[in-house]
N, C-alpha and C positions, 0 to 999 in steps of 0.2 A: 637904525640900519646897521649899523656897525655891530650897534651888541649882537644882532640878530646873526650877520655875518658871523663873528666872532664862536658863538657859541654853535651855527654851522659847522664851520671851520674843526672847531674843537672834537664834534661828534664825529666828524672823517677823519681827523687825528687818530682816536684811537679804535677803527673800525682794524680787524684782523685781514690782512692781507690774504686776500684768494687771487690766484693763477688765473687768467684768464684762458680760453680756448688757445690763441693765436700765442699764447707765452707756452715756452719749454717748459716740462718738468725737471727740478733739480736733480741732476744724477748722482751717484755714490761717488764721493770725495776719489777712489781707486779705479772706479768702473770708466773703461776705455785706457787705461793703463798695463791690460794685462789681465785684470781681477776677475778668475773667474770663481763663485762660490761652489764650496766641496761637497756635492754627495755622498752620503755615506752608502753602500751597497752594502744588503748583507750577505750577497754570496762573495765579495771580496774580505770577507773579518781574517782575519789573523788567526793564521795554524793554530796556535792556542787555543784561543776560543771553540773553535771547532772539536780541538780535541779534548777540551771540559765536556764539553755537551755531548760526545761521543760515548766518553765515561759515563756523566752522570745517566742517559739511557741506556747504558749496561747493568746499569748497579740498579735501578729500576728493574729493570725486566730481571734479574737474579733475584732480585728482593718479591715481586708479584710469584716467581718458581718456588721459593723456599717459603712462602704464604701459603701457595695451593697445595705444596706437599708436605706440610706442617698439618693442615686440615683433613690432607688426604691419613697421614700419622694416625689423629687422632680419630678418624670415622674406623681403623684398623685395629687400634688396640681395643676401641670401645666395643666392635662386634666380636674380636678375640674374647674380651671379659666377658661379654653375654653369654657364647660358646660355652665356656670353660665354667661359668657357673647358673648356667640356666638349669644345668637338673637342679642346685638347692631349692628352686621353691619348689620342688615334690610335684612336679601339674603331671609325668608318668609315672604308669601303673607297675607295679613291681606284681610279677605272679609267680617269684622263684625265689629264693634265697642268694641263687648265683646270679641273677641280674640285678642286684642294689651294689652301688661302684664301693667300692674299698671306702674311700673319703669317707663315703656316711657312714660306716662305721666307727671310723677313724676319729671324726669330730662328736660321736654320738649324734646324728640327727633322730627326732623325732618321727614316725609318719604314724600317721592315723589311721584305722584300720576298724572290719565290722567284723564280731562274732560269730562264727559259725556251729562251732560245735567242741567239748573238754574233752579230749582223750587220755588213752594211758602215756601217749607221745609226747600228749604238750597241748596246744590252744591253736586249734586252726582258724586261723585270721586271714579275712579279705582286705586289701589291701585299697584303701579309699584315697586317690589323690585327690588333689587340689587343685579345682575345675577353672581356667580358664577361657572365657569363649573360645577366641580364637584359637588358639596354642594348643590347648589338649586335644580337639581333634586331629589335629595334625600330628599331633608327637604320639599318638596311639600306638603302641605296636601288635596290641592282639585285638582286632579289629572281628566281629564274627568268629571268635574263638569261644569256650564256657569258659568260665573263670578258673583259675587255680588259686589255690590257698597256702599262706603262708604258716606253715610248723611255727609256731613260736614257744619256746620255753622258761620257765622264770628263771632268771639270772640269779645265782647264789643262794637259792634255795631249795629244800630236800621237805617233799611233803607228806605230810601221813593220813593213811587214808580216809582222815575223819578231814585231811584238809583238802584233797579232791573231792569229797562230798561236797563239802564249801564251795568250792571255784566253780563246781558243776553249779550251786544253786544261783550264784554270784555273778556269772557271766553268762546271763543269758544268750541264744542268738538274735541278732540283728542290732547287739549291745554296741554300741563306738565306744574304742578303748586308744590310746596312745602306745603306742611302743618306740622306748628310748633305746635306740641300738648298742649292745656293749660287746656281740663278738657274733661269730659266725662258724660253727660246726654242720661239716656236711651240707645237710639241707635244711639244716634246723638254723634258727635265731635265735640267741640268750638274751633277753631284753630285761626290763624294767617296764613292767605295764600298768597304766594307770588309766582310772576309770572314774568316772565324774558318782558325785554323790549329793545331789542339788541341783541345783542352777549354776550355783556360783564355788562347790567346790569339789575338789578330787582329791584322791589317795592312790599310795600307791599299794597294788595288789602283792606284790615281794614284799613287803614291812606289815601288811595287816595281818600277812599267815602268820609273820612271826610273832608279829605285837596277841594275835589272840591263841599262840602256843599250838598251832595245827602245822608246824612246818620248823626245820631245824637249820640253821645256815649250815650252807656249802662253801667249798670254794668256789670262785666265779671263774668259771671255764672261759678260753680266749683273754685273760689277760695277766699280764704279765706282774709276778709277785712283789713285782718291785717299783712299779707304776703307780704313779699317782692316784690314778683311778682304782687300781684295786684296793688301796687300804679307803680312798673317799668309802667307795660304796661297803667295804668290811665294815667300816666302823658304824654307819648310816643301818647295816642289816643288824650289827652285833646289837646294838642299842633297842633295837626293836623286841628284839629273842632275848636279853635282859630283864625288860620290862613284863613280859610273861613268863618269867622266872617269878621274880620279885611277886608278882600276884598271882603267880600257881596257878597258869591257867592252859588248858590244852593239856599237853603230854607234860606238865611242868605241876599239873596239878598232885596234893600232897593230900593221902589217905586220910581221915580222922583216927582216935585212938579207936574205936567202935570195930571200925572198918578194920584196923592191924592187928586185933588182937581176935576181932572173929577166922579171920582169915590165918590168923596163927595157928588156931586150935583145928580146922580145918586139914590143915597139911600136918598136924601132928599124928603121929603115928601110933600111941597109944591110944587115943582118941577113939582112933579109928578103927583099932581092934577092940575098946571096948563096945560098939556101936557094934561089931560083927554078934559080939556076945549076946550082949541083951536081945539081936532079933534073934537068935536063933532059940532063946529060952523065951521066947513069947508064943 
C-alpha cells in the first residue's frame, strides 16, 4: 500500500499545473499599474514617413508619364520614317518625268518599267510599280486616267543609225527593262537601261551599243564633271567603246586591202577619164 501510495503520489507530483475555473488568471507582472499596451496607428506615422511615400508616388506617376511618352516618341518617329521613306519601295506610278522626287534621282533608284515603242526621241516606257495589296490602291494617283509614258534616253550614249535599227529590233513592246535614274532633262530621263537576257541574266543596253560599235560615248548629261558618278559611269562606257575598237566592230570596223584600193582607184580621177574615153570609142 505504501508503494502504491507512493508511486500515486509521485504521478500527482509531476502532473502540470492547470488553473482551475474558481482560480484567477495570472495578470502581466505591470497590468493594473498603469500599463497600457501601444497601438501603433497608421494614420498617426511620423511627418516623415508620410512625406517618403508622398515622394516615392510622385516619382512613380513621373516615371509611368515619361513611359507613355517615351512610347508615344517612338510610335512618332517610326510613322515619321514610314512617311519620309515609303515612296522608296516604288508601290506609286510615275506617268511624268516631273513627278519622280529629286531623291531618286539623287541616289540613282531603280524602277521597272514596260516597252512601248523606239523613237527618234528616246524609248517610251510605262512605268510598272511595285504592287502592294493594300497600299497601291490607295497610293494611286491616276485612277481612270490612260497611261502616259516615260521619254527615256540612254545616258552617255550617241547612237548611229545601224544602232536604232538595233534597239528598234531589241526592245520590243511589252519588253520589261530596268532604268537606273542618272539625271533628268525637261521631260526626258537619261538612264542606264538594262534588260534581262535569260532567266537569270541581264545587260546593260548603253554598254552593248558600244561593246558591239553601233553607238559612240557622249558626255552624260545632268551630271556633274567632277562627280564621282560621272567618271564611274565614263570609265564603265569608255571600256565598252574600247573593246569594239580593239575588234573593229560597228563603225570601228577596218576596210581590207581589197576594199582600199578598189575604192582608191574609184575616186581616182584619171581613172575616171579614161573609162569616159573607152565608152565613147565603143
Amino acid at each position: 500500500m505504501l508503494s502504491l501510495q507512493r508511486r500515486g503520489g509521485g504521478a500527482s507530483a509531476h502532473r502540470p499545473f492547470l488553473p482551475t475555473p474558481s482560480q484567477p488568471a495570472k495578470l502581466h507582472p505591470l497590468r493594473g499599474r498603469g500599463f497600457r499596451p501601444r497601438l501603433e496607428n497608421v494614420n498617426n506615422m511620423p511627418e516623415s514617413s508620410r512625406e517618403t511615400e508622398t515622394e516615392e508616388a510622385g516619382r512613380d506617376r513621373q516615371q509611368r508619364r515619361q513611359g507613355g511618352q517615351a512610347s508615344r516618341n517612338v510610335v512618332t518617329v517610326i510613322s515619321q520614317f514610314a512617311d519620309d521613306n515609303l515612296s522608296l519601295v516604288r508601290i506609286t506610278k510615275f506617268q511624268a518625268a516631273s513627278e519622280i522626287p529629286a531623291r531618286f534621282i539623287v541616289r540613282n533608284v531603280s524602277l521597272r518599267g514596260k516597252v512601248h515603242s523606239v523613237t527618234e526621241e528616246g524609248i517610251k516606257v510605262e512605268h510598272v510599280p511595285i504592287y502592294v495589296p493594300v497600299l497601291s490602291p490607295l497610293l494611286s494617283k491616276h485612277k481612270d486616267v490612260c497611261t502616259s509614258l516615260l521619254l527615256v534616253r540612254l545616258a552617255g550614249v550617241e547612237l548611229t543609225p545601224e544602232g536604232k535599227l538595233w534597239l528598234q529590233k531589241n526592245l520590243t513592246p511589252a519588253q520589261t527593262v530596268w532604268l537606273k535614274l542618272i539625271s533628268r532633262e525637261d521631260n526626258a530621263l537619261n538612264c542606264l537601261v538594262s534588260q534581262s537576257k535569260g532567266s537569270a541574266w541581264s545587260f546593260c543596253t548603253n554598254e552593248e551599243l558600244l561593246r558591239l560599235g553601233l553607238a559612240r560615248s557622249a558626255p552624260i548629261i545632268g551630271a556633274p564633271p567632277d562627280s564621282r558618278l560621272y567618271w564611274r559611269l565614263h570609265r564603265r562606257l569608255h571600256r565598252a567603246e574600247v573593246k569594239a575598237e580593239r575588234k573593229c566592230r560597228g563603225l570601228w570596223k577596218q576596210e581590207s586591202l581589197w576594199e582600199r584600193t578598189s575604192k582608191a582607184l574609184r575616186d581616182n580621177s584619171l581613172i575616171r577619164l579614161m573609162r569616159r574615153v573607152f565608152r565613147r570609142t565603143e
